[in-house]
TORROVEX-539435 format. One line per field, with one value per residue: residue number from 1; x, y, z of N, C-alpha, C in turn. Coordinates in Angstrom, 2 decimals. Example, Ala and Ser with C-alpha at 12.3 -4.5 7.8 and 13.67 -1.06 7.14 Angstrom:
k: (1, 2)
nxx: (13.19, 12.85)
nyy: (-5.69, -2.25)
nzz: (7.80, 7.08)
caxx: (12.30, 13.67)
cayy: (-4.50, -1.06)
cazz: (7.80, 7.14)
cxx: (13.20, 12.90)
cyy: (-3.30, 0.03)
czz: (7.80, 7.87)
This chain:
k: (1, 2, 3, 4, 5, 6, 7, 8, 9, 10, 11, 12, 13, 14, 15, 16, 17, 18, 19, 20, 21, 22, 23, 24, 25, 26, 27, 28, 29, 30, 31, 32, 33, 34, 35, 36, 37, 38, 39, 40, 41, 42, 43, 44, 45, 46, 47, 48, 49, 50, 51, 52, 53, 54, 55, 56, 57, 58, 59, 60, 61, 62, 63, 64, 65, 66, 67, 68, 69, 70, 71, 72, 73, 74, 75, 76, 77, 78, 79, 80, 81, 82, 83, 84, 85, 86, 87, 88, 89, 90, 91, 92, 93, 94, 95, 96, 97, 98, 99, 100, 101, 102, 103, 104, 105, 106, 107, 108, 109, 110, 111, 112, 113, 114, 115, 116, 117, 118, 119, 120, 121, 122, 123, 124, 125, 126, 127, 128, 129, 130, 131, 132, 133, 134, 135, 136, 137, 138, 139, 140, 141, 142, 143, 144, 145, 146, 147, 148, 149, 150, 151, 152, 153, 154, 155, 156, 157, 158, 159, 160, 161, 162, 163, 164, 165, 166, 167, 168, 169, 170, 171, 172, 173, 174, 175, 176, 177, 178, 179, 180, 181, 182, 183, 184, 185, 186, 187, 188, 189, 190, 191, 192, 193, 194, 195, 196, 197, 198, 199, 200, 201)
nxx: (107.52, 103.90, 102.66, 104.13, 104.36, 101.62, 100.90, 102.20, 101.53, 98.92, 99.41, 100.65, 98.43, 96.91, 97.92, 98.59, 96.00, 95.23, 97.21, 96.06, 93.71, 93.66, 95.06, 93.07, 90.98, 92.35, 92.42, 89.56, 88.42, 89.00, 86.44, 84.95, 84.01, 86.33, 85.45, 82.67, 83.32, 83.02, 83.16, 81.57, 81.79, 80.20, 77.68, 74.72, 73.15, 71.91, 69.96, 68.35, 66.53, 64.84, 63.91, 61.42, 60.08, 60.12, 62.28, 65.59, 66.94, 70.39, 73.52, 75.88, 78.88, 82.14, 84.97, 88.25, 90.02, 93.31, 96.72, 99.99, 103.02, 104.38, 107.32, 107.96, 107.65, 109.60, 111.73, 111.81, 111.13, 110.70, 109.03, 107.31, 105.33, 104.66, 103.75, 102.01, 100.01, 99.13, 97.68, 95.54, 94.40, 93.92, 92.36, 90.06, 89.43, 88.51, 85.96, 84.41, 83.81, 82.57, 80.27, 79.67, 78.98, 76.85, 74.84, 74.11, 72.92, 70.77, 69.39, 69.04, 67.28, 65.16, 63.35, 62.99, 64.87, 66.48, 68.86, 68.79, 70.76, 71.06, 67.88, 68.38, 69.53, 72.57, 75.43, 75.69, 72.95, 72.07, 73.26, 73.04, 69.86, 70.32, 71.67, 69.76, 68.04, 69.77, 70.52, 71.47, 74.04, 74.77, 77.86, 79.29, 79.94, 78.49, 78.53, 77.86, 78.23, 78.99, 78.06, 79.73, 80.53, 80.94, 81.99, 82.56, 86.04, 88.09, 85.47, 85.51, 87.03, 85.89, 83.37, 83.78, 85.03, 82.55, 80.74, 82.83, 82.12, 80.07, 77.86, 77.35, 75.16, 74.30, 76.29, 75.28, 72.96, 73.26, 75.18, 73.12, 70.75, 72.69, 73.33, 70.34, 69.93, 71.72, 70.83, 68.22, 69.02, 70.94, 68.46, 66.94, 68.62, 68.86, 66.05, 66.41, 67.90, 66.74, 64.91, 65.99, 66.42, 67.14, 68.34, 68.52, 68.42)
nyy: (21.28, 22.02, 24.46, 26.46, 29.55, 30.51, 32.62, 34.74, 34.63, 35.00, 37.70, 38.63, 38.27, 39.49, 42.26, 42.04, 42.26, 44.99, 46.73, 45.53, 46.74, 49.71, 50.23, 49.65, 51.24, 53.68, 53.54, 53.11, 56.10, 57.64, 57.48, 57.81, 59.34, 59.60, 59.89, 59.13, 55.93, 53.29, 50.20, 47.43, 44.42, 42.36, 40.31, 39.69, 41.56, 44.89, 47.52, 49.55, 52.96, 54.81, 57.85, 58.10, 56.17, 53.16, 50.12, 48.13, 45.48, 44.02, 42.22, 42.10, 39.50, 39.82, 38.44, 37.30, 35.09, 33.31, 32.58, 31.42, 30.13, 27.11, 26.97, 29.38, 30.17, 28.58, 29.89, 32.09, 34.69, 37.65, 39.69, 38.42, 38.00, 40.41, 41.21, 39.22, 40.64, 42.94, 42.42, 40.83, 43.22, 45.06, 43.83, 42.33, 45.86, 46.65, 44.72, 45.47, 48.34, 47.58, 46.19, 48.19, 50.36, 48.82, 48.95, 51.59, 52.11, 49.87, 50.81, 53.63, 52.77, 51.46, 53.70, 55.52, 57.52, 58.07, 58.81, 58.64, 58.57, 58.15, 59.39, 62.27, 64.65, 65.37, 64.52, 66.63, 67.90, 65.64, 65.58, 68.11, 67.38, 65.32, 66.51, 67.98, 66.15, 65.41, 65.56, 68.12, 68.31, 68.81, 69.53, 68.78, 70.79, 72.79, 73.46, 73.28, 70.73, 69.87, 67.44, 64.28, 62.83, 59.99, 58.50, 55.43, 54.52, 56.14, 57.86, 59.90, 62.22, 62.58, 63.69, 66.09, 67.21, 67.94, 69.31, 71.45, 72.63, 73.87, 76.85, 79.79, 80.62, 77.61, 77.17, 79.07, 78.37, 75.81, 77.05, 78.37, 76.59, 74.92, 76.61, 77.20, 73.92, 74.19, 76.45, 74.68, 72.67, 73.38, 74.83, 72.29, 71.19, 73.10, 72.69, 70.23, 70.44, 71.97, 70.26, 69.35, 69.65, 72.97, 73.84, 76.18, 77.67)
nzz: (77.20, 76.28, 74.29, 75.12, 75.01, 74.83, 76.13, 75.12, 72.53, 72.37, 72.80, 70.54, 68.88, 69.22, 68.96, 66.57, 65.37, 66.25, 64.95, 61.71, 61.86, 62.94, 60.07, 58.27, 59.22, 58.16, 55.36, 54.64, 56.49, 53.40, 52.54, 54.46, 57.79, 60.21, 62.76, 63.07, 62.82, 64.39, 66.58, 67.03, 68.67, 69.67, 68.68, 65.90, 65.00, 64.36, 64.96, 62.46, 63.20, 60.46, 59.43, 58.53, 59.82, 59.61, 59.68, 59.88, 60.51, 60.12, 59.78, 57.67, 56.55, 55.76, 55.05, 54.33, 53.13, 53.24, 53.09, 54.16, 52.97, 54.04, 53.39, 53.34, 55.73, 57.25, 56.59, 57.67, 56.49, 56.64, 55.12, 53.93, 55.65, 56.27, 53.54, 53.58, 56.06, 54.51, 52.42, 53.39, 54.54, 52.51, 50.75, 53.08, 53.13, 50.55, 50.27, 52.42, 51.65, 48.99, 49.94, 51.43, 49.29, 48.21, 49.70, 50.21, 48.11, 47.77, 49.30, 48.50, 46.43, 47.39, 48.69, 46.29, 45.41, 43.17, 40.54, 37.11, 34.46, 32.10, 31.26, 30.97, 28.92, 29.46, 31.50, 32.85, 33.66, 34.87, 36.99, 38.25, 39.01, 40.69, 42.30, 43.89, 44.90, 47.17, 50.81, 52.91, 55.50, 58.69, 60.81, 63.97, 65.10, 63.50, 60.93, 57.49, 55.66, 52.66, 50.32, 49.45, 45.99, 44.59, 41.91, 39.64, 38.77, 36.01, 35.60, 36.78, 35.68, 33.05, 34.11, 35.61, 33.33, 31.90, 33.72, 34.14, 31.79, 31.11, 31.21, 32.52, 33.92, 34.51, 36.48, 38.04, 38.95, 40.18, 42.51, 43.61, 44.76, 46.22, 48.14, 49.23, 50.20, 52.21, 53.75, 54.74, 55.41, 57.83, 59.48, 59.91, 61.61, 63.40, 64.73, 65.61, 67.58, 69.44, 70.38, 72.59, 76.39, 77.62, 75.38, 73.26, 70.25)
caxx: (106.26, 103.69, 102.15, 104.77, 104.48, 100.43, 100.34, 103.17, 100.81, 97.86, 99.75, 100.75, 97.70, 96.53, 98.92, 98.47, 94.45, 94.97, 97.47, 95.28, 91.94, 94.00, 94.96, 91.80, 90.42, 93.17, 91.48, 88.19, 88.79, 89.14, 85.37, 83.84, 84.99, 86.96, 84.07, 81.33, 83.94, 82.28, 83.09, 80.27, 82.39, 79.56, 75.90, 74.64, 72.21, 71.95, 68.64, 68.36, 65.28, 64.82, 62.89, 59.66, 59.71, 61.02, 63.26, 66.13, 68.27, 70.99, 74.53, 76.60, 79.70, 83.14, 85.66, 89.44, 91.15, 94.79, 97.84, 101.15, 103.43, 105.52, 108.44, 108.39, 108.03, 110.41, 112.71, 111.57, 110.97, 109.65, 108.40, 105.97, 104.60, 103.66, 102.41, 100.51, 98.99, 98.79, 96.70, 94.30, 93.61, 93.39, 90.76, 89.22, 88.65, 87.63, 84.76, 83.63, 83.72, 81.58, 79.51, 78.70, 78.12, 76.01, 73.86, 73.86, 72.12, 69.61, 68.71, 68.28, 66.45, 63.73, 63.30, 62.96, 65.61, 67.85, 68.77, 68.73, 71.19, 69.99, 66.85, 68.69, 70.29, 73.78, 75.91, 75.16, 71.66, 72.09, 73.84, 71.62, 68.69, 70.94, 72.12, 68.59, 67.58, 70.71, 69.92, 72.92, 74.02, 75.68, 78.39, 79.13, 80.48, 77.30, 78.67, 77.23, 78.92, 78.87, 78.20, 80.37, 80.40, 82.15, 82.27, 83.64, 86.93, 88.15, 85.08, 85.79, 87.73, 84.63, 82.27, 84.30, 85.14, 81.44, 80.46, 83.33, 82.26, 78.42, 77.49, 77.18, 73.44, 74.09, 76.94, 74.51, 71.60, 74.12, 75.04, 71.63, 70.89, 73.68, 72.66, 68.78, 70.32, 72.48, 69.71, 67.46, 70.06, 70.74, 66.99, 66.35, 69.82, 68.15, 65.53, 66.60, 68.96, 65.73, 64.10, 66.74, 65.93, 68.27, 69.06, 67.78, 69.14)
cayy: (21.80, 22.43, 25.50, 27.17, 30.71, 30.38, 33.91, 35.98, 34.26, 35.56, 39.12, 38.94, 38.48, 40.97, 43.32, 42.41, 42.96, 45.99, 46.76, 45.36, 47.29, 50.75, 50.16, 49.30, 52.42, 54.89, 53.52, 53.61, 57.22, 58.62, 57.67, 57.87, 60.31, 58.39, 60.01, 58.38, 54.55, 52.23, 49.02, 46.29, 43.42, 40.74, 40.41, 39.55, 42.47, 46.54, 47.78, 50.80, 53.18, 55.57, 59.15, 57.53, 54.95, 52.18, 49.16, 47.31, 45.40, 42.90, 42.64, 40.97, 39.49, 40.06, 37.44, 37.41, 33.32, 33.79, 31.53, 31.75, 28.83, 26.20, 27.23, 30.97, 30.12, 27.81, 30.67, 33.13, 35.29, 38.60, 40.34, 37.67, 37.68, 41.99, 40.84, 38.71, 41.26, 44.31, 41.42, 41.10, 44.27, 45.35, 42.55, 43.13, 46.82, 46.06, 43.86, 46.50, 49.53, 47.19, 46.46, 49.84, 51.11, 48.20, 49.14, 52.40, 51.59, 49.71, 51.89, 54.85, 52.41, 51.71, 55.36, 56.10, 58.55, 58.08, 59.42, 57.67, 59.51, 58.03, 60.07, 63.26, 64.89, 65.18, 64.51, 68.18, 68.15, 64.47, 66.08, 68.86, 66.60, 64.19, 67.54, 68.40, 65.01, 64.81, 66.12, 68.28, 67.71, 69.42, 68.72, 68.63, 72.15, 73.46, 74.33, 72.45, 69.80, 69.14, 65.88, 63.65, 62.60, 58.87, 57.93, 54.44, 54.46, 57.06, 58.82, 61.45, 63.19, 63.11, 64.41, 67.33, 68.09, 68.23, 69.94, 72.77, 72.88, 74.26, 78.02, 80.81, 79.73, 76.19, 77.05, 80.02, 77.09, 74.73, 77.47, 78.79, 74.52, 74.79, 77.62, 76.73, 73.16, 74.36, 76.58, 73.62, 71.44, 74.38, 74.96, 70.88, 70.98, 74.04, 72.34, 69.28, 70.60, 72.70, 69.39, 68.81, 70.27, 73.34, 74.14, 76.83, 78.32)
cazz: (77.74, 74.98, 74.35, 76.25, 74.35, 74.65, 76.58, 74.09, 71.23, 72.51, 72.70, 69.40, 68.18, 70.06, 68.23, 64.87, 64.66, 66.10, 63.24, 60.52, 62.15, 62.32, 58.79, 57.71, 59.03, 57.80, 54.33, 54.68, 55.96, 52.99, 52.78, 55.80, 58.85, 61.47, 63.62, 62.75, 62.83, 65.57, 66.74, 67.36, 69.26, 69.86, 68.57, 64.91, 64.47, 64.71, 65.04, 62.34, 62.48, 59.73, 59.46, 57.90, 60.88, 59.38, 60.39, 59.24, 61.11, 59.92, 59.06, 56.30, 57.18, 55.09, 55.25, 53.44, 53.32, 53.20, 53.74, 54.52, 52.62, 54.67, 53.09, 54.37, 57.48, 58.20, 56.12, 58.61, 55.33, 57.57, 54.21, 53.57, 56.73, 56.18, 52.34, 54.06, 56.44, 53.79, 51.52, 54.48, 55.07, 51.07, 50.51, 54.03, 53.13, 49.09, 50.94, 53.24, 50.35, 47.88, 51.14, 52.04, 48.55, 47.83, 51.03, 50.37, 46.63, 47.98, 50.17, 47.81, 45.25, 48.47, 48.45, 44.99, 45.29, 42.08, 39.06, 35.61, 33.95, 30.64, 31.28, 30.84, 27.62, 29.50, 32.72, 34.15, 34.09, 35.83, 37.72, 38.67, 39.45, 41.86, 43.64, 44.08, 45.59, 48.18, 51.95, 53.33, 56.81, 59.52, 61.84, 65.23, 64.86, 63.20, 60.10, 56.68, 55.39, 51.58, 50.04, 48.39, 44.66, 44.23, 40.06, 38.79, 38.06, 34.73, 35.37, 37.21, 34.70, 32.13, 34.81, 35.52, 32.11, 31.40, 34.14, 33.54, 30.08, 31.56, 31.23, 33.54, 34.27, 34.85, 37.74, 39.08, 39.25, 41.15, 44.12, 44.15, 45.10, 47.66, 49.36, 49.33, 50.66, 53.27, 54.64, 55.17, 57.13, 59.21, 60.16, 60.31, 62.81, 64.71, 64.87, 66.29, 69.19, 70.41, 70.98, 73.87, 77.34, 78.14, 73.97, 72.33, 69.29)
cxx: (105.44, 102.85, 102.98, 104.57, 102.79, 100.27, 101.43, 101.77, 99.82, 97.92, 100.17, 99.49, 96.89, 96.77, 98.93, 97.06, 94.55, 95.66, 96.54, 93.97, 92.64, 94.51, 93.77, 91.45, 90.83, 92.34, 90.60, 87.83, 88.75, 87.25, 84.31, 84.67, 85.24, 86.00, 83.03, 81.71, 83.53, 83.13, 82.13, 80.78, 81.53, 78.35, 76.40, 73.66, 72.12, 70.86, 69.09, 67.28, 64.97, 64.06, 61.24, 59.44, 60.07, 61.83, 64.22, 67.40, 69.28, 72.35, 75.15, 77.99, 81.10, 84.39, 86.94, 90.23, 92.85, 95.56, 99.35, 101.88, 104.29, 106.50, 108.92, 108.46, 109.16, 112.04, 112.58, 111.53, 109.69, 108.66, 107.45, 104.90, 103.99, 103.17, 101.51, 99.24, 98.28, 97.53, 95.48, 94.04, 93.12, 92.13, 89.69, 88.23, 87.99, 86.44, 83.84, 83.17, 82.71, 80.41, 78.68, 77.97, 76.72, 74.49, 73.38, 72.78, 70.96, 69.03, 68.18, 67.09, 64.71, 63.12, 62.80, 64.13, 67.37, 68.10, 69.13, 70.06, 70.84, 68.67, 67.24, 70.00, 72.08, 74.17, 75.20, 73.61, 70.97, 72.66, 73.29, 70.66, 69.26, 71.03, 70.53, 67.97, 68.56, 70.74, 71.68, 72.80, 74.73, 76.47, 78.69, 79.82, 79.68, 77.92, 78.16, 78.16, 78.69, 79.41, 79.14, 80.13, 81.32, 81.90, 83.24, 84.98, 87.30, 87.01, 84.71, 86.26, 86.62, 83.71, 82.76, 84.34, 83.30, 80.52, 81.22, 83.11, 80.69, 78.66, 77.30, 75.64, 73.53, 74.69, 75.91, 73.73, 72.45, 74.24, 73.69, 70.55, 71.12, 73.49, 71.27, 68.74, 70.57, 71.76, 68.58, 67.99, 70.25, 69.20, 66.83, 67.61, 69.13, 67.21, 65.49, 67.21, 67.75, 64.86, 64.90, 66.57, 67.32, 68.97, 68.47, 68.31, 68.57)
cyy: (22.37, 23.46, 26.59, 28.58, 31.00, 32.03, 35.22, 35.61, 34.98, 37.37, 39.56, 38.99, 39.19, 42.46, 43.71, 42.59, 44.34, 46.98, 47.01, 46.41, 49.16, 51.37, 50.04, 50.65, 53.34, 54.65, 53.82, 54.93, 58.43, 58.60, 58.05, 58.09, 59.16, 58.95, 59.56, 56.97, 54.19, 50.97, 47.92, 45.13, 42.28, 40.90, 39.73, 40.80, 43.99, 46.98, 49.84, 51.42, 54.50, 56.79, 58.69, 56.22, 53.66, 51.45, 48.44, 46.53, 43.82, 43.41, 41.63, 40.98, 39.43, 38.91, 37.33, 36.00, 34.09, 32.81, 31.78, 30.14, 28.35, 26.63, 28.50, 31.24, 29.79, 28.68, 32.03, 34.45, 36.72, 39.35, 39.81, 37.94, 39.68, 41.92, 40.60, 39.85, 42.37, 43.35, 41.36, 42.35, 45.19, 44.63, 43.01, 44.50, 46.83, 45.14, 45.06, 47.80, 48.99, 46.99, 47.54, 50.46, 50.22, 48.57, 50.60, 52.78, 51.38, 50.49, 53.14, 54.05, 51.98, 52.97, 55.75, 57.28, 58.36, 58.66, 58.92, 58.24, 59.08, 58.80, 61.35, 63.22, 64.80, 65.18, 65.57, 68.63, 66.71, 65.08, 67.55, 68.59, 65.98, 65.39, 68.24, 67.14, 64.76, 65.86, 66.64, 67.99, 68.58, 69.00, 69.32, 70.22, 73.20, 74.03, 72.84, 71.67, 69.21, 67.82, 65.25, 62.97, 61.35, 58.65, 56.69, 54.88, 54.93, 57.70, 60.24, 62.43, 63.76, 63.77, 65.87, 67.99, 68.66, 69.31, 71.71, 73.52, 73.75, 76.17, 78.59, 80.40, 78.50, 76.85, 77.92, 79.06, 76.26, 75.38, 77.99, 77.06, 74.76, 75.69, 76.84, 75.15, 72.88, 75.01, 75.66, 72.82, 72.52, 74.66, 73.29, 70.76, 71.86, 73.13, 70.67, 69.38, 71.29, 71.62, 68.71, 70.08, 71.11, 74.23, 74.95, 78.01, 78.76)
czz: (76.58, 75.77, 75.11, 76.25, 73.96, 75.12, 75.33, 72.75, 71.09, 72.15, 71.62, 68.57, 67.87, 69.35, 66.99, 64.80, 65.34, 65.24, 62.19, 60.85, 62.08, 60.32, 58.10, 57.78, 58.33, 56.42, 54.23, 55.19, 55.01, 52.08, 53.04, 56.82, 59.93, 62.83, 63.88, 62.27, 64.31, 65.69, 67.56, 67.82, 69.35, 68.84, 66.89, 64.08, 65.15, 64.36, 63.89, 62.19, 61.64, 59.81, 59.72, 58.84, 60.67, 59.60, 59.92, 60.49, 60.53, 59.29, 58.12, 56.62, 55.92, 55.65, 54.28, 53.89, 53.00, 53.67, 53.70, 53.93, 53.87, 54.85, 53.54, 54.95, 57.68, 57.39, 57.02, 57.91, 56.58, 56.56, 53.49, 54.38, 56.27, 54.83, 53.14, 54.70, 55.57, 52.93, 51.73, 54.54, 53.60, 50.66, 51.94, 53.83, 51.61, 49.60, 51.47, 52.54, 49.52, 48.84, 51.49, 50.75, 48.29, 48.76, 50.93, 48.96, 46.28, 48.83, 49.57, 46.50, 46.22, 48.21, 47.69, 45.23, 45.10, 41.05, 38.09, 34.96, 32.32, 30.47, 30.76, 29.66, 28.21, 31.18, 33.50, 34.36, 35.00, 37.11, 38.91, 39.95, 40.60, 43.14, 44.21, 44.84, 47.24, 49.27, 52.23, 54.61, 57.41, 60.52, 62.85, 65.99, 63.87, 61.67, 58.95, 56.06, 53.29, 51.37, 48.82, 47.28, 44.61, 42.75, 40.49, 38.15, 36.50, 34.78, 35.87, 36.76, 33.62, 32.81, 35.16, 34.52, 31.54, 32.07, 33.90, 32.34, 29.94, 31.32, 32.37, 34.52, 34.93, 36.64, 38.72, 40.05, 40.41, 42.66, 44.84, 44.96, 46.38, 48.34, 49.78, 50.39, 52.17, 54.50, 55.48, 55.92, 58.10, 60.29, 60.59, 62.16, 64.14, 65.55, 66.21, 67.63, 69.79, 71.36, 72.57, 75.13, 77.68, 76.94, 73.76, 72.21, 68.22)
């Protein structure tokens, strides 16, 4: 009888993307809050509209080939078969990471809101300027949320050292920033929950 194992097949398959898709996330994670992780099941397009009114909608699709040999099968080799999936879901999320930053790139180069760091005599006054351009946010628990710093690979160690290596002045300048910052997302947050019927804070 062919296909006999058509409904277990289905349930396995069932099993392993939701595997590979919890894995995926636990990565991406250390990112982006498993709060703000969606899933979009059908369509080709997500309508986004920005502050300044603005529109973008489209997505880009990520794709990982992969094969499994002859020979490992028919050896019933089980430790191929979880390469295999860890492979997929390493490539999978390396797609989606270059993806997002890439999106997130162009998006600040629309804007104008970047920083050269060749413009400036050293890291910490790049550094400075960037923290002076970047909006804080608040979460769903009203408290402010500082923003994250990603660096290329080895340079996170030089950016620290350069920054630790700053004067009394520089660090003052930095929390006097983060305060001044944090105040402004708080008032924009006030602000926004008042606009709901029933709020007001």
């Amino acid at each position: 009888m062919p296909f006999s194992y058509k409904t277990e097949s289905k349930e396995f398959g069932k099993a392993l993307l939701e595997m590979a898709v919890r894995a995926h996330r636990e990565q991406i994670s250390q990112y982006v809050s498993k709060d703000n992780m969606h899933s979009f099941q059908h369509g080709r397009s997500w309508l986004t509209v920005r502050e300044d009114g603005t529109e973008e909608s489209s997505f880009k699709e990520t794709g990982v080939e992969l094969s499994i040999g002859y020979e490992d099968l028919i050896k019933n080799d089980i430790n191929q078969f979880f390469q295999f999936l860890n492979t997929f879901i390493e490539g999978f999320t390396s797609q989606t990471m270059q993806g997002m930053f890439q999106t997130i790139s162009e998006s600040c180069d629309k804007v104008g809101n970047t920083v050269n760091q060749k413009e400036y005599a050293s890291q910490a006054e790049a550094f400075l300027e960037m923290l002076k351009k970047v909006e804080f946010s608040v979460n769903e628990n009203g408290q402010v949320e500082l923003p994250q710093i990603h660096v290329g690979t080895g340079a996170a160690e030089h950016l620290m050292q350069s920054l630790e290596a700053q004067g009394e002045e520089f660090h003052a300048e930095v929390e006097r920033i983060k305060q001044e910052k944090s105040e402004a997302a708080l008032k924009k947050e006030k602000e926004r929950l008042n606009k709901y019927k029933g709020i007001d804070i």
